[in-house]
C-alpha positions in Angstrom: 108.9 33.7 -63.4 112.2 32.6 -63.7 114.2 32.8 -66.9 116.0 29.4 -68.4 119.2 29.3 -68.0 119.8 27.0 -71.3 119.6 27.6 -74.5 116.7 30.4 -75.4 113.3 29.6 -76.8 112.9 29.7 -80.5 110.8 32.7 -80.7 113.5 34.9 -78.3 115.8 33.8 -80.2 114.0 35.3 -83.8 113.4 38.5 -82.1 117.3 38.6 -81.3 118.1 38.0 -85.0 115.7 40.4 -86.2 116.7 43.3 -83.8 120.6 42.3 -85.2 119.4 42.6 -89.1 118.0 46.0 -88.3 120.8 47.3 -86.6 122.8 46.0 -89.4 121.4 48.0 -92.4 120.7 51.4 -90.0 123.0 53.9 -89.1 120.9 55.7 -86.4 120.8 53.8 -82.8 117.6 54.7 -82.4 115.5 51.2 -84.0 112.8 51.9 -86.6 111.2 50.4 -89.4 107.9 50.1 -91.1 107.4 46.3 -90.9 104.9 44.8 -88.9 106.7 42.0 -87.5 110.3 44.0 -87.2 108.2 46.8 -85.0 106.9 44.0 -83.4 110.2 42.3 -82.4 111.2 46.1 -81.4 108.7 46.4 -78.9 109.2 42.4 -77.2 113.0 43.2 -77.1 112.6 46.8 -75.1 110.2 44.7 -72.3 112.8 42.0 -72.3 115.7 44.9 -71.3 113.3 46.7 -69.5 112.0 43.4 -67.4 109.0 45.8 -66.6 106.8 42.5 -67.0 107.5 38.7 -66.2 108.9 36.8 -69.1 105.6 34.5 -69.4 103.9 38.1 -69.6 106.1 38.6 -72.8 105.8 35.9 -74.4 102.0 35.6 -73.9 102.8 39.4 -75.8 104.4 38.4 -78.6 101.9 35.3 -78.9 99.1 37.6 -79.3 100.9 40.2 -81.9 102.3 37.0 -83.9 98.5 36.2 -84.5 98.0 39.8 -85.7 100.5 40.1 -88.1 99.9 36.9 -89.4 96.3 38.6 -89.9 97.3 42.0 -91.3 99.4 39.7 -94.0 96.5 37.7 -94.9 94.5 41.2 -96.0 97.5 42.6 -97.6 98.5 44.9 -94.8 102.4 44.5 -93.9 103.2 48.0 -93.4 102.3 49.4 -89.5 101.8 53.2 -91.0 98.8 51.1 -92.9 97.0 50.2 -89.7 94.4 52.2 -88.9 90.9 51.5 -86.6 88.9 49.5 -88.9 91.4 47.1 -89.5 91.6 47.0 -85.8 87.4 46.5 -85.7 87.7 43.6 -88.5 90.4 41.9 -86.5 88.1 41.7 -83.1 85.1 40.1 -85.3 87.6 37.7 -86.8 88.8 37.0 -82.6 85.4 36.6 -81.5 83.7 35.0 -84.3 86.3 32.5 -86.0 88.7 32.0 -83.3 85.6 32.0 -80.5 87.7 33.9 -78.1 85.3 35.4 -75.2 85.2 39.1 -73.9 88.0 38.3 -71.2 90.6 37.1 -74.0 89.5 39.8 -76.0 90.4 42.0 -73.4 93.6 41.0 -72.9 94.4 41.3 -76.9 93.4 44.8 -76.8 96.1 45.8 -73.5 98.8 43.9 -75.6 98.0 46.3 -78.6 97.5 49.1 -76.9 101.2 48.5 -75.2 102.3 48.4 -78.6 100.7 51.1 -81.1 101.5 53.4 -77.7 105.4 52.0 -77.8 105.2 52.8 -81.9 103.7 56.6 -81.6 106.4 57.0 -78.8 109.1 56.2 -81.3 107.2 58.1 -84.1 106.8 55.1 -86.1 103.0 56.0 -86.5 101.3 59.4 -85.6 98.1 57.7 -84.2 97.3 54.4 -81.9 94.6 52.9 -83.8 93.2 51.4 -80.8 93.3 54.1 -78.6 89.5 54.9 -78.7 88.7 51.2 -79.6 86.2 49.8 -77.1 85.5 46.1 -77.3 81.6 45.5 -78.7 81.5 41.2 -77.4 78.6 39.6 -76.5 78.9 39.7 -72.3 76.8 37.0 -71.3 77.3 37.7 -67.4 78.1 34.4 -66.9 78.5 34.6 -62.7 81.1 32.4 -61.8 80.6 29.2 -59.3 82.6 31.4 -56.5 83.4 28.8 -53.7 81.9 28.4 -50.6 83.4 28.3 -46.9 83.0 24.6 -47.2 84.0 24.1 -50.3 87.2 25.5 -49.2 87.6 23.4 -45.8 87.0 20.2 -47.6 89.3 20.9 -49.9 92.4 21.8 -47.1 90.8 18.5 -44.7 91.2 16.6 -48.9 94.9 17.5 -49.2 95.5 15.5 -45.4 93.6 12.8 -47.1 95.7 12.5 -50.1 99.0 11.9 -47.9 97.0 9.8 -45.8 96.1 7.5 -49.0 99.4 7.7 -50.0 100.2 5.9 -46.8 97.4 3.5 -46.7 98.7 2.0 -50.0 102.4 2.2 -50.1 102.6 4.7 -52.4 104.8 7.3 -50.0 108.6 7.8 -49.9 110.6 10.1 -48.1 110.1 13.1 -49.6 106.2 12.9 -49.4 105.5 14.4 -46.2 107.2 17.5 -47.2 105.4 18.0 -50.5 102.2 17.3 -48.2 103.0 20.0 -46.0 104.0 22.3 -48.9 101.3 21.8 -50.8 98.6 22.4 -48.1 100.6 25.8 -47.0 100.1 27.2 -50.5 96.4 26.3 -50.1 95.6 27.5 -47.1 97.3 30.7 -48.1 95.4 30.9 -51.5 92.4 30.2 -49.7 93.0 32.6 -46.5 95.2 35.9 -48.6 93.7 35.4 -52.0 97.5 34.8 -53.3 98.5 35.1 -57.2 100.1 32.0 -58.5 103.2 34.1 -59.5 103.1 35.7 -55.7 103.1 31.9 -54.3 106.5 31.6 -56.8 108.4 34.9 -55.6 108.0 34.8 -52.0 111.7 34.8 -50.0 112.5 32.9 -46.8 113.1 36.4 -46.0 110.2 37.9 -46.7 108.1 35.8 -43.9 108.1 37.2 -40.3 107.7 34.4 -38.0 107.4 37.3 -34.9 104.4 39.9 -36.4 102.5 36.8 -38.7 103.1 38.7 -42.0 104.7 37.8 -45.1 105.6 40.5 -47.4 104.1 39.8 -51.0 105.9 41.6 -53.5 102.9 42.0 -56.0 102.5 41.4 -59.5 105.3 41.8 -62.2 108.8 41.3 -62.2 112.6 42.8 -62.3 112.4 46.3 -60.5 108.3 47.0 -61.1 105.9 45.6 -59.1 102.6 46.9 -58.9 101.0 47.0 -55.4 103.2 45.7 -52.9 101.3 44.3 -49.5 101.3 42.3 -46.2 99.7 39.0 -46.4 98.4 38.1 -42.6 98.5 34.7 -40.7 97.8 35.8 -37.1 95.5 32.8 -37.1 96.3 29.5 -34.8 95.2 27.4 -37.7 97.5 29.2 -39.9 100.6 29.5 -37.5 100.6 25.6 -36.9 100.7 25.1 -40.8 103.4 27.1 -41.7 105.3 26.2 -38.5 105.5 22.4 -39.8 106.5 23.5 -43.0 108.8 25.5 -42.2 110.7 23.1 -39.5 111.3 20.7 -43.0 111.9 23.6 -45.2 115.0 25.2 -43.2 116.8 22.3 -43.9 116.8 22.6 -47.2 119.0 25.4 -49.6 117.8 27.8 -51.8 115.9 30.8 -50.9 112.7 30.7 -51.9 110.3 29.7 -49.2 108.1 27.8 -51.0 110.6 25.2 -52.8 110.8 21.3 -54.4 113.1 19.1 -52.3 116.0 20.2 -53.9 115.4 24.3 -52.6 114.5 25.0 -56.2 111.9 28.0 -56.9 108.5 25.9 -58.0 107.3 26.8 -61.8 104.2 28.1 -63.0 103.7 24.7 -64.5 104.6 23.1 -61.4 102.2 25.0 -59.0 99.2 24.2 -62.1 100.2 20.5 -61.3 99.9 20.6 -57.5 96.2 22.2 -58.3 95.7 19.2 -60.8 96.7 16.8 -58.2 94.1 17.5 -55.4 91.4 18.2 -58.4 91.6 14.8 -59.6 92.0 13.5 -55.8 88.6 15.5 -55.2 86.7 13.9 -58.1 83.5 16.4 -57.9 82.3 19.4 -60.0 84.3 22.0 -57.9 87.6 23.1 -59.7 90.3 24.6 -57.5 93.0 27.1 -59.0 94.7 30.0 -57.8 92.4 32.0 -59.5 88.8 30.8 -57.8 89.9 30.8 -54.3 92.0 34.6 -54.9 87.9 35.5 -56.3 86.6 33.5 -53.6 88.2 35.5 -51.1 87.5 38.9 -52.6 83.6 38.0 -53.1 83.8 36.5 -48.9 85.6 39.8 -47.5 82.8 41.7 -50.1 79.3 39.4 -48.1 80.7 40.3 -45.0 80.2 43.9 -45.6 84.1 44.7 -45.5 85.5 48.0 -46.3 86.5 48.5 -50.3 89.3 50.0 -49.6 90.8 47.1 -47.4 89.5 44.8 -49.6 92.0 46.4 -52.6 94.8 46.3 -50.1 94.3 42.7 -49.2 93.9 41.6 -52.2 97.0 43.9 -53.8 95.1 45.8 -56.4 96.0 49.1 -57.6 92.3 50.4 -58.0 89.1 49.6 -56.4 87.6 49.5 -59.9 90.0 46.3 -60.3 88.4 45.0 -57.4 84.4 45.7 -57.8 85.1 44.7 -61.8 87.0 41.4 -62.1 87.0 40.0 -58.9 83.4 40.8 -57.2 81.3 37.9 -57.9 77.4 38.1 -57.3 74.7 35.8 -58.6 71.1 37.3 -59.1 69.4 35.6 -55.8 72.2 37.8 -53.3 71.3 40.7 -55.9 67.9 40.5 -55.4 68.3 39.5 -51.5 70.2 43.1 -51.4 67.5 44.9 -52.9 64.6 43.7 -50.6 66.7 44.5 -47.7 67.8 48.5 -48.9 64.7 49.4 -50.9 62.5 51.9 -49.6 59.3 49.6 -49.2 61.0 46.7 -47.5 59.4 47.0 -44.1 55.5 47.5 -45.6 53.7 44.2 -46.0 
């Protein structure tokens, strides 16, 4: 994600004053305190020299360890030396039973304070990381998610030709429409065929598409100079090739050097990419709801029913583990369970 280039966001601009006022009243250039929210505004500003994650990663961070503080202070706890596991236990039953949060936003709390207790023992501002042994104790329901189908996905890339076309029907397109219609069904049928991450669609370079070999180099997830898992993305398809050759014979006209782009050769937004979903949802009008994140697990769980290798499916799909893969992405309701177990178990050829 791309940093604004005006002025900087309220809470960026806090941490910035608080990292000032401790460098004020220290003489050592190393930072350190005892205060929750000054260790807290240590740790945002090192990832925001360090640009180890996106800035929407960071800010999601300091989000998440805002709420906390503001927890600690409510039972009396300012001091981080003061921390210690069963404040950490208390805080998850106040997450999951007055905030409602669910296991997979509890999850994500627990890697943004593990980042930071680990940060604090590394700068010997505590000598243990009380949520180093911490294991989240949620209610998992096993909710399967509504993965979608082969034809779920084809009537929603033959629904984005039929949005432009309804544009056109009622006098509702201008000039500019046939290349957002072109744009917009590239990114789908790339979610849909590569299992892309929305901030993958965002960072991928004119450059980094190879008309010749049908690749596009996808730079993974994170940002600055760390990215985790670096991979090809494949359209040797006919289907494929005539979509991205349209697009691109609009799209070299325009400046700017990302290849996905508005019409001014501007890099899209998170936000904007959430609003081309929203579009085509709305446009759809049925109980099927597209993201980036349902086709990229709709793709995993396809490669997975057609008995693809693990290993290639963590390399398509840009993962740095297979236990990634099988965990969060794999998708299997109890009728293909139990269709797997009549066809391996030992008795399924006697009557």
């Amino acid at each position: 994600m791309q940093r604004r280039t005006g002025n900087k966001p309220l809470w960026e601009t806090q941490v910035n004053q608080t990292i000032q006022s401790i460098k004020s009243r220290s003489k050592s250039r190393s930072l350190k305190s005892s205060d929750l929210y000054e260790c807290i505004c240590i740790f945002i500003d090192d990832h925001l020299k360090k640009q180890i994650f996106s800035y929407e990663t960071i800010r999601n961070s300091y989000t998440h360890l805002k709420l906390f503080m503001r927890w600690m202070k409510q039972t009396q706890v300012s001091a981080i030396g003061n921390i210690d596991a069963s404040c950490i236990r208390r805080y998850f039953s106040y997450l999951e039973e007055t905030k409602q949060y669910k296991r997979y936003s509890l999850q994500l709390v627990q890697i943004v304070l593990t980042r930071f207790f680990h940060s604090m023992k590394l700068r010997r501002l505590i000598s243990v990381n009380p949520v180093k042994d911490f294991h989240i104790k949620a209610r998992n329901e096993n909710k399967v998610q509504t993965i979608l189908s082969p034809f779920d996905l084809m009537r929603l890339l033959r629904n984005v030709k039929e949005h432009y076309q309804y544009l056109l029907d009622h006098g509702k397109a201008h000039k500019f429409s046939l290349f957002i219609h072109r744009r917009d069904l590239c990114i789908f049928a790339l979610c849909t065929s590569c299992g892309l991450r929305r901030s993958e669609i965002q960072r991928i370079k004119i450059h980094d598409v190879d008309f010749e070999k049908k690749t596009i180099h996808i730079a993974g997830k994170g940002s600055g100079r760390f990215t985790i898992r670096e991979r090809l993305a494949f359209f040797s398809h006919p289907f494929l090739e005539e979509i991205l050759d349209r697009y691109w014979a609009m799209r070299r006209q325009l400046p700017g050097a990302s290849f996905f782009c508005n019409w001014f050769g501007d890099e899209l937004t998170a936000k904007t990419i959430d609003g081309v979903f929203a579009t085509y949802n709305s446009f759809v009008q049925n109980h099927v709801r597209y993201s980036p994140t349902s086709l990229r697990k709709s793709f995993c769980t396809h490669l997975v029913h057609r008995k693809v290798n693990i290993i290639a499916i963590q390399r398509l799909m840009g993962h740095e583990t297979c236990e990634t893969t099988l965990t969060y992405y794999v998708q299997l309701s109890d009728a293909e369970i139990e269709k797997t177990w009549k066809e391996t178990n030992p008795y399924a050829d006697q009557s």
